[in-house]
C-alpha positions in Angstrom: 0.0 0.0 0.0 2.5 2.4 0.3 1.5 4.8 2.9 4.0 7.2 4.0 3.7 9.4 7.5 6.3 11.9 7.7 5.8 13.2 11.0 8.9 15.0 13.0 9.4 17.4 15.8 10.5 20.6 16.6 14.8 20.4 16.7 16.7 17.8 15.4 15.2 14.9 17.1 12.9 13.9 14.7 13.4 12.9 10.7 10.8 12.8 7.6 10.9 9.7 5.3 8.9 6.8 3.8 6.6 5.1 6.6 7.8 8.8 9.0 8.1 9.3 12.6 6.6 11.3 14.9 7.2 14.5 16.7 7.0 15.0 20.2 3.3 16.7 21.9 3.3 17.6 25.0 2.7 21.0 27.2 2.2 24.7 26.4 4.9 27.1 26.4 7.1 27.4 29.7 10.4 28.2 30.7 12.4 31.3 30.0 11.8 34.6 29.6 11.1 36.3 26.1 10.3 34.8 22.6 12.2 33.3 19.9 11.5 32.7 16.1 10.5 29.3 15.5 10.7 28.4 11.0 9.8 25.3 9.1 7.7 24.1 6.3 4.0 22.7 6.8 3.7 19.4 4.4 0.7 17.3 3.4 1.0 13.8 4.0 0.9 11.7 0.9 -0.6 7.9 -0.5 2.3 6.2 -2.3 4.3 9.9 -3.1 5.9 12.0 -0.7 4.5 14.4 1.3 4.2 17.9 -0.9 4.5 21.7 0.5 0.7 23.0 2.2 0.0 26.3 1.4 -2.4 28.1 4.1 -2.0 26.0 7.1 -2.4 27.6 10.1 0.5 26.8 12.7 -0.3 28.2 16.0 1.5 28.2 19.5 -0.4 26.3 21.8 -1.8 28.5 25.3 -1.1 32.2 23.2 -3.2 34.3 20.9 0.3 33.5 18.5 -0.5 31.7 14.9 0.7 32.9 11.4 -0.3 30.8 8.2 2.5 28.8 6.0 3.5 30.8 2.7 3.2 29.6 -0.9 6.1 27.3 -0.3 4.6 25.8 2.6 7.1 28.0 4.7 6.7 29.7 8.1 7.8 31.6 10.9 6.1 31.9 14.3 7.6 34.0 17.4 7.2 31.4 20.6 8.2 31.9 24.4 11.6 30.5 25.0 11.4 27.1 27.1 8.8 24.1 26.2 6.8 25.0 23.8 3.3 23.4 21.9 2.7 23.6 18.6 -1.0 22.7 16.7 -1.1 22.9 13.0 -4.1 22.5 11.1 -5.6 22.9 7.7 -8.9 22.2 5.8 -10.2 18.9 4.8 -7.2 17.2 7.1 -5.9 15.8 10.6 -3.9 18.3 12.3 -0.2 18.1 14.2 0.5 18.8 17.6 4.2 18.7 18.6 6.4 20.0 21.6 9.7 21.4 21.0 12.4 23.2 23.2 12.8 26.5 21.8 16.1 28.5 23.0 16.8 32.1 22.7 18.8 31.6 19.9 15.7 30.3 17.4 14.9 27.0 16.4 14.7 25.5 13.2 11.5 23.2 13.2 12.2 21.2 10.5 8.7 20.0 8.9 5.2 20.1 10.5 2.6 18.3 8.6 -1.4 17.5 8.2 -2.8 14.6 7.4 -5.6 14.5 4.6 -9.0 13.1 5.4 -8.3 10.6 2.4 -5.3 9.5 4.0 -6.8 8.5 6.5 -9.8 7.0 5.4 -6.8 4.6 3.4 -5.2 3.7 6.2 -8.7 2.3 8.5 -9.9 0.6 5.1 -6.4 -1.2 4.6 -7.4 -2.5 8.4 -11.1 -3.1 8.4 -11.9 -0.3 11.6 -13.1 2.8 11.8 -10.9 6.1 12.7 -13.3 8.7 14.2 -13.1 12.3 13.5 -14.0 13.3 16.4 -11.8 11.7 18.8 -7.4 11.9 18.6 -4.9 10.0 17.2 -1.3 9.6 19.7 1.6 8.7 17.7 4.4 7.5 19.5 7.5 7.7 17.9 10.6 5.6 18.8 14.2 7.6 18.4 15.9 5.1 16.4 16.5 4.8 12.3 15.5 1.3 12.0 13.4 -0.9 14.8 14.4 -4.0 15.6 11.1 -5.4 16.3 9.1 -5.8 19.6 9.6 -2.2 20.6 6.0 -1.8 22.4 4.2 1.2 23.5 0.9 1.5 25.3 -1.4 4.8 27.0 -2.9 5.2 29.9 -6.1 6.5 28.5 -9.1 4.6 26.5 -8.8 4.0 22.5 -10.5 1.6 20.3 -7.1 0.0 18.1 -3.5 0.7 18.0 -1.3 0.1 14.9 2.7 0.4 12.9 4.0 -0.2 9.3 5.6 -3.3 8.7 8.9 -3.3 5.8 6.5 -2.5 3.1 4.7 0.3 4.5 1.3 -1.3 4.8 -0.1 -0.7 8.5 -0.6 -3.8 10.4 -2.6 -3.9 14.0 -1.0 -4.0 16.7 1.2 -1.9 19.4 4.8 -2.9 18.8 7.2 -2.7 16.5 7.8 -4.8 13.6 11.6 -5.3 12.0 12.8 -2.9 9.4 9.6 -1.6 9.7 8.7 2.1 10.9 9.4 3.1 14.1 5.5 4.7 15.3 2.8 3.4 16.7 -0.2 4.9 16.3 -3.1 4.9 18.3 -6.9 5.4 17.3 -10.3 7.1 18.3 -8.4 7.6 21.6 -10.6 9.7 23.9 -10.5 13.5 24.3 -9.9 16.4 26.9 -7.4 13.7 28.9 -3.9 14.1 28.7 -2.0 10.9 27.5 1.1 9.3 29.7 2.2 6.8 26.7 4.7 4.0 28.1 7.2 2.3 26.1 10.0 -0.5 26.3 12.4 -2.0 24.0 13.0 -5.8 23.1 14.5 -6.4 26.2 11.8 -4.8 28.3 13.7 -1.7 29.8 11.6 1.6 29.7 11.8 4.2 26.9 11.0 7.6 28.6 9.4 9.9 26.7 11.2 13.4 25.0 10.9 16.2 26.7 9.6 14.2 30.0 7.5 15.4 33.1 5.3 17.3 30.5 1.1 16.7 29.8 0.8 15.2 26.2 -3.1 16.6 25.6 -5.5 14.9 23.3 -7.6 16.6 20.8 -10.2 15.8 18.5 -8.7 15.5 14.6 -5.9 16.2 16.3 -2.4 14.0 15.8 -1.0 14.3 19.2 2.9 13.0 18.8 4.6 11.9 22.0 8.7 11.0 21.1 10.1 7.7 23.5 14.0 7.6 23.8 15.5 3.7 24.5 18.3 3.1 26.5 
């Protein structure tokens, strides 16, 4: 099937690419004082193709009145508060983003946001028989690693109806743990919203994968892609 997520995070911790990986969600803005410029490109997740440039997406900080809207390009800039900061964007007709990011004083350089079409979606719960409700979240927990080596789990501690990854050739198989070579997210569906998520996650061997940035709420919002990044030992 083909389906390609390219989901990544504010920083350098996440990466784009066939089958993607997800950024980190998590709290509002905190930390220190002032603001900082925050730049990146807003993409449109893709069937088969990579993801393309998104003009007029709205990419908005997360607890301010802050949003500005990405160019022709797909390109943005946002001024954020310096510390932990949140970061929803959205567009018509599609799933949005929501990712946390650790902006210093210096600026950060976001790398890629992106939405996911309502098509997209709809491919990925035909390809497994369910149903993906618009108006509960999606969690996508992301595992720091290029390539998995299979039986990398991860589980919430809130109510959803299925979880599921991408085996080798991209096609999404359910279940809540890694497969190998495949991607390195699993995604979780019609998970309930207005609660904040704690995801847990282990490798192979069992030892815990903490999430990135940890001690922070990962909220849960409807059509929203909430993306919570696990670190293994």
């Amino acid at each position: 099937m083909g389906l390609i997520f390219s989901f990544v995070g504010c920083g350098d911790s996440g990466s784009g690419g066939g089958g993607g990986s997800a950024g980190s969600g998590g709290s509002g803005g905190s930390g220190g004082g002032g603001t900082a410029t925050g730049s990146g490109t807003v993409f449109s997740a893709a069937l088969e193709d990579d993801s393309t440039p998104l003009a007029g997406a709205t990419v908005a900080v997360v607890g301010t009145t802050t949003s500005t809207v990405s160019g022709m390009d797909g390109s943005f800039s946002i001024e954020a508060p310096v510390g932990i900061g949140r970061f929803l964007t959205t567009a018509a007709d599609a799933w949005g983003e929501l990712l946390t990011g650790n902006v210093p004083a210096g600026g950060i350089d976001m790398v890629d946001t992106e939405v996911v079409p309502d098509a997209l979606v709809a491919g990925v719960a035909d390809a497994l028989m369910e149903t993906i409700d618009p108006t509960k979240a999606m969690v996508v927990v992301e595992f720091d690693m290029e390539v998995p080596a299979g039986g990398e789990a991860a589980e919430l501690g809130v109510n959803y109806d299925f979880a599921f990854v991408f085996n080798a050739d991209g096609d999404p198989v359910l279940g809540n743990e890694l497969l190998p070579g495949g991607d390195t997210i699993v995604l979780f569906a019609n998970v309930d919203i207005g609660a904040d998520v704690m995801p847990t996650a282990t490798n192979p061997g069992g030892a815990a994968c903490p999430p990135d940035p940890a001690g922070v709420a990962y909220p849960s919002q409807q059509k929203v892609f909430t993306g919570v990044e696990v670190v293994c030992p």
